[in-house]
Structures are given as C-alpha cells and as structure tokens.
C-alpha positions as CSV (number, residue, x, y, z in Angstrom):
1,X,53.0,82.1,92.7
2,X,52.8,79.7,95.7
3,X,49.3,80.9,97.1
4,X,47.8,78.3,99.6
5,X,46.8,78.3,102.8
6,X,48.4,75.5,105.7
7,X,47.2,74.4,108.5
8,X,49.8,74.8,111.5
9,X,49.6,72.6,114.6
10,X,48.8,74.7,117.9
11,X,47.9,74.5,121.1
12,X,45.0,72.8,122.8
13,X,45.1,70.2,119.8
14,X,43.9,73.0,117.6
15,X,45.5,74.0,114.1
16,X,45.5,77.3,112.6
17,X,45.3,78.3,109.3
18,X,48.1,80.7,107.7
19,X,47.8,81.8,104.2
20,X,51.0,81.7,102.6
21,X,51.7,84.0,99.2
22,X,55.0,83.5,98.1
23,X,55.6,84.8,94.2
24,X,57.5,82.6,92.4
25,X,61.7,82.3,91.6
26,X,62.8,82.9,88.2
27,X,65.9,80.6,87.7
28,X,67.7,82.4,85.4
29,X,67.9,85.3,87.8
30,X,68.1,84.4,91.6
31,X,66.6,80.7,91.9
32,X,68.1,80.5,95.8
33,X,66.4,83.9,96.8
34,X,65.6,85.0,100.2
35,X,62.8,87.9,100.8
36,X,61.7,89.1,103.6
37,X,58.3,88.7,104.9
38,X,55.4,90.0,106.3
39,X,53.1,87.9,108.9
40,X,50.0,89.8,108.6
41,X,47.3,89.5,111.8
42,X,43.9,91.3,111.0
43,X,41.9,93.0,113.4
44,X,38.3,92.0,114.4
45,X,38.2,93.0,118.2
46,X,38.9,89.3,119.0
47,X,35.7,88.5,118.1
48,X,36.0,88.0,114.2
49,X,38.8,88.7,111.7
50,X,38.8,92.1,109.2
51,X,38.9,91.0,105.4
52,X,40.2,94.1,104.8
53,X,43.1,93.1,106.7
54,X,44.1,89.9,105.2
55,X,44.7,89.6,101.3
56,X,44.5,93.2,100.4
57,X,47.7,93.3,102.6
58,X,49.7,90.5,101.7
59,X,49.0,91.5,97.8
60,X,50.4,95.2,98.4
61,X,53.4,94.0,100.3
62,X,54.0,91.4,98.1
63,X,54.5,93.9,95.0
64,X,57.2,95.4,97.1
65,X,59.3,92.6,97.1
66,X,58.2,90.7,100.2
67,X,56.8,87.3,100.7
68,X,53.0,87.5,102.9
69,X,51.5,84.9,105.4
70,X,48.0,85.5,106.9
71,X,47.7,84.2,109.9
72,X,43.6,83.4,110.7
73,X,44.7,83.2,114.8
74,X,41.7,82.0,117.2
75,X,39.0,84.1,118.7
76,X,36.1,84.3,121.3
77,X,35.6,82.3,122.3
78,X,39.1,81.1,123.2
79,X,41.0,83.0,125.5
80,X,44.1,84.2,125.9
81,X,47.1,83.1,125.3
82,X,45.3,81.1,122.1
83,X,45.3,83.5,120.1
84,X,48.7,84.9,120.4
85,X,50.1,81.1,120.7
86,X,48.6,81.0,116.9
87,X,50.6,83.5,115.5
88,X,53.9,82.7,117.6
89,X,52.8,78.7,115.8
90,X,52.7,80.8,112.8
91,X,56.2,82.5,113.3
92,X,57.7,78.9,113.7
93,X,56.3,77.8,111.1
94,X,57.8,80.2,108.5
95,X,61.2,80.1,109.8
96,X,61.2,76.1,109.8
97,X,60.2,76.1,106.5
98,X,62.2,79.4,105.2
99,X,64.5,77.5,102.7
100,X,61.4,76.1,100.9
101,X,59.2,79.6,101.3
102,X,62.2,81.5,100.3
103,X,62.1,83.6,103.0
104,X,64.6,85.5,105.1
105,X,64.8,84.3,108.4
106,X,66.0,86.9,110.0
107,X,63.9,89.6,107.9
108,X,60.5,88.6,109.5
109,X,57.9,91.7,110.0
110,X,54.6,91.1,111.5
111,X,51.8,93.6,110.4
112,X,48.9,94.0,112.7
113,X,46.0,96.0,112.6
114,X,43.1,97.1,115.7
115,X,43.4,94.2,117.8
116,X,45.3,92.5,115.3
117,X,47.7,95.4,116.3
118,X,47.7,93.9,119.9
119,X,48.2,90.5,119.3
120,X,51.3,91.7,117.2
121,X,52.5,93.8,119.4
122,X,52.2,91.8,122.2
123,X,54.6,89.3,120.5
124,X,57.1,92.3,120.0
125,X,57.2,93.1,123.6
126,X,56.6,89.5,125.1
127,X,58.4,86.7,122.6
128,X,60.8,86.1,125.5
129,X,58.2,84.4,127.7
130,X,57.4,80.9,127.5
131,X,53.7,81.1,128.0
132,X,54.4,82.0,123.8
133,X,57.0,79.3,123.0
134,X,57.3,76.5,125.5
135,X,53.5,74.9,124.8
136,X,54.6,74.7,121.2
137,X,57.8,73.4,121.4
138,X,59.5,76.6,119.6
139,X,61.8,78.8,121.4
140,X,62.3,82.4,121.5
141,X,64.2,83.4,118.5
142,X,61.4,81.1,116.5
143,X,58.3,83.8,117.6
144,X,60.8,86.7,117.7
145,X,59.3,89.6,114.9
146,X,62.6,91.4,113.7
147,X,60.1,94.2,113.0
148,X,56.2,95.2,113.9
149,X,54.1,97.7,112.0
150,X,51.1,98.7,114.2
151,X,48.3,100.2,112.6
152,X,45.6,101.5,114.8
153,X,46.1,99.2,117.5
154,X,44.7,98.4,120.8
155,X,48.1,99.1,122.5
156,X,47.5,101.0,126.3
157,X,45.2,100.1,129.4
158,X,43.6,102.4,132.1
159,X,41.6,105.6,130.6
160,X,42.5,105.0,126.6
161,X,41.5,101.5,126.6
162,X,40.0,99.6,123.9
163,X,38.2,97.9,126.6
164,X,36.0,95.4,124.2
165,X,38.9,93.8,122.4
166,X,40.3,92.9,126.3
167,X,37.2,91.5,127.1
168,X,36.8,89.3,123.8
169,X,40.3,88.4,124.4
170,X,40.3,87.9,128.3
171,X,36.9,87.1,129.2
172,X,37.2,89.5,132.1
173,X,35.8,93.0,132.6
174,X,38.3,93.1,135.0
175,X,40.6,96.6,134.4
176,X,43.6,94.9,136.3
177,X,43.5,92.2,133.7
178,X,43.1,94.1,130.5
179,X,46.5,95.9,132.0
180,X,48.2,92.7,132.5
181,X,47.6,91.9,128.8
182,X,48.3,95.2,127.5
183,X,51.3,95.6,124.6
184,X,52.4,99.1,126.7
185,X,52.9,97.4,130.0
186,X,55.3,94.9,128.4
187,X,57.7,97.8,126.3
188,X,61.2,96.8,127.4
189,X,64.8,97.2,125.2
190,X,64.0,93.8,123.9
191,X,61.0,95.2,121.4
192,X,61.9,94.8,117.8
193,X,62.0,97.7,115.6
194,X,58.5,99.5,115.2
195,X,56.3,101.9,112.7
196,X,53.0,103.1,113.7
197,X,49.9,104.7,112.1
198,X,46.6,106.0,113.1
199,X,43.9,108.2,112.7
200,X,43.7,111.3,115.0
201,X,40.0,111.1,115.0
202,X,39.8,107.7,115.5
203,X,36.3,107.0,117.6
204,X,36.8,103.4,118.3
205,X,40.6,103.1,119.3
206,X,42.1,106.7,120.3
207,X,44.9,107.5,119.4
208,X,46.7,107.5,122.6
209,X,47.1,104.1,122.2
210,X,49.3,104.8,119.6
211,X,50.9,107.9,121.2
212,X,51.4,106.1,124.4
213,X,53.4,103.2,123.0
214,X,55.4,105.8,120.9
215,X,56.4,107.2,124.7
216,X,56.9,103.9,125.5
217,X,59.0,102.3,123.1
218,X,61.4,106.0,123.3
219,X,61.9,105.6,126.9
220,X,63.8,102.4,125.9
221,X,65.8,104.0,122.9
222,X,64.0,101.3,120.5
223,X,63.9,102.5,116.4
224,X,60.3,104.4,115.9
225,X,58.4,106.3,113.5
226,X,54.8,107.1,114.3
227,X,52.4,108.8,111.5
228,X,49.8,110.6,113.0
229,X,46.7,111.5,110.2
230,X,44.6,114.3,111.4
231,X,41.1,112.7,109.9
232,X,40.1,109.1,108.9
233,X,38.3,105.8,110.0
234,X,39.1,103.1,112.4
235,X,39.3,99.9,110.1
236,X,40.3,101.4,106.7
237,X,43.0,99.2,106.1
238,X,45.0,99.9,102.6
239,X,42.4,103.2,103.1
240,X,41.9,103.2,99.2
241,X,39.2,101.9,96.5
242,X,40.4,98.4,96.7
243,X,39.1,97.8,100.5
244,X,36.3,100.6,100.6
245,X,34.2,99.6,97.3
246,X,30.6,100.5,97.2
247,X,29.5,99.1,100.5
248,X,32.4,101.7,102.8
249,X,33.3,104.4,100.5
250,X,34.1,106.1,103.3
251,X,37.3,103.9,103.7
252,X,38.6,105.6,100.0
253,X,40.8,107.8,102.1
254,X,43.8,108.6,99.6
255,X,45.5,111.3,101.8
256,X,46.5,107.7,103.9
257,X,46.4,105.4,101.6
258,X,50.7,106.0,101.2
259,X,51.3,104.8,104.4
260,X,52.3,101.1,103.2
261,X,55.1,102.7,101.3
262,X,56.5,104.7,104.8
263,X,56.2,100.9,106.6
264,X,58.5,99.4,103.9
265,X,61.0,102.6,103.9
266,X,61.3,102.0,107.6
267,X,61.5,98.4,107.3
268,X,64.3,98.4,104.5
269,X,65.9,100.9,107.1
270,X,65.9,99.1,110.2
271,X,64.9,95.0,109.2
C-alpha cells in the first residue's frame, strides 16, 4: 500500500499536507485500475483538526474499494478562503496525479465532517468561483467533488448557526458574514450529488443544519439522502470502538456506526 503523506503547493506561499492511502495493484488482476476516492476533511471548528476524522476514515473507506486522501487544510489563524483553497489545492492535486494514484477522475467524493462538513460542502456548492481556483492556477472541473458526504456539518446561518466555527473561520462575529460563507446560501443546481448524517440530539451543531440543506439541495432537484439518528454525539466519527476507546466511550455508538456503508450505497448509486 502507497501510504504517505505530500505536501501540496497553496496559496499565500504555504503548502498543505494531504495524506494519500492508495492500496496497492495486483498485476495479474487489474494492474491499470482506476478507484474512486474519498478526499476526507476532519472537523475541528477551524480551530484544530479531529483525529477521529482523518485515518480511521480513509482506512474504512479504503476496505470498500476506494482510494483515501486526508487533507490537513489550514486553520486559525488563517482566514478564509485558506482553508477551503487547501482542499480545492488538494482536489487538483489528485486529479493531476490520477494515472499514478490510480484514481478515477471523475469518481472524486469528498467526506467532511463538523466544520470539516462546511469546508466540503462549501466546495460542492461554490467550485465554480474563482476565489477557489484562479489563485491556484486550477480551474473548475479540477476542485469540482462528483459527490459530498456531510456528516454533522456546519451547513445553515441565522438562528441554527454554528456560530464558533464562522468565527474561527472568518474572524468576524459579524452574522451577515457567517451567512455569506454559509454552504446553504450557495445551494444551486450545480451541487454534486449529496448523503448526509446526523445526530438528532446533537448539542453542539443542531440538526437543522442538516435538515436545512436537505430543503435546500430538494428545491434544486439535486440527488439526496439524509439519515437522521434520534440519539448520539457531535464528533463520533466511525461512532464505534475504534474512535471511542477508553478515553470517549461514549462515542461506541453501534446503532450509527453503519452509516459508512449507506454513504458508499449512495455513492456507488449516484458517483
């Protein structure tokens, strides 16, 4: 297995790193194989990234058949657009180099999680403006996800807003300005294919983020499916042993823990 990590020129003369794990081609089976891929963007409030969110992931996506890159985007204290030009750096990246990763060009997910969530899903709904592509001499079909899984994200503005993450990402307190960055603002018929999750009792990003993007993204017609758990815990990640362990226990949640396997049934579906 190719597991490294490489460090991908951005902008403002900064690079950032992207963990690549790519299992290896057998030659007496498919030596010129193509998988698709998973570009996975942990959560952390913009303030710090989730280890729960990083290799955990890209191993269980991996053993269903997909190639993982962890992108370790920029955060406070850089401001937007940094870290969202880090993971559309990351997106050229992968498809530059596809032939070599083995990857599907054209079968790129992203995976985000919390704020993670929002920095994905802000790529779904924006790749088309060059405040994303243009500094990093990409264009739009380079940053374009052909599918998002959203996982407890910071998604809405106004009442249900995860207003720290804005402010980590924004420096503003500034409601007007969280909105302008918000992923719901930006839902148009140009949004990729996209799953969602959450927690119903989620005390740190309500769910209406979730719900609200699920209205949005049907008002445009674009491909959903929204799971909805009535109890769990902001931050649980794969919600099993592997990312609770002694120190969260409370993260061993195995009535959620399946939701990997709905993301790749919908992505099989509709990448």
């Amino acid at each position: 297995m190719l597991q490294k990590t490489v460090m991908v020129p951005t902008t403002q003369d900064c690079n950032v790193p992207v963990d690549l794990y790519v299992p290896d081609t057998c030659r007496f089976v498919n030596p010129d194989i193509r998988r698709p891929a998973v570009v996975v963007v942990p959560g952390g409030g913009y303030s710090h990234l989730g280890e729960r969110e990083m290799e955990t992931i890209a191993m269980r996506f991996m053993a269903h058949g997909y190639n993982a890159f962890v992108v370790r985007y920029r955060f406070a204290p850089y401001r937007f657009p940094a870290p969202q030009q880090d993971v559309a750096a990351a997106m050229g990246y992968i498809r530059a180099h596809a032939a070599e990763l083995h990857t599907n060009p054209d079968r790129i997910a992203m995976i985000g999680f919390s704020a993670g969530g929002h920095l994905a899903g802000y790529i779904g709904v924006q790749w088309q403006n060059a405040e994303l592509w243009e500094p990093l001499g990409l264009t739009p079909e380079d940053v374009r996800p052909n599918a998002l899984v959203l996982c407890y994200g910071v998604l809405t503005y106004g009442e249900f807003a995860e207003t720290s993450s804005y402010e980590h990402l924004t420096g503003s307190s500034d409601p007007k300005v969280h909105e302008e960055v918000s992923v719901v603002k930006h839902v148009s018929e140009k949004c990729p294919p996209t799953f969602m999750w959450a927690p119903f009792d989620d005390t740190v990003v309500p769910v209406e983020n979730t719900l609200e993007m699920a209205m949005a993204l049907s008002r445009h017609k674009i491909h959903t499916e929204v799971h909805i758990f009535p109890e769990g815990l902001h931050g649980a990640a794969l919600c099993n042993e592997q990312c609770a362990g002694v120190v969260n226990p409370q993260y061993d949640l195995p009535e959620l823990a399946h939701w990997p396997e709905l993301a790749v049934k919908f992505l099989k579906k509709y990448m």
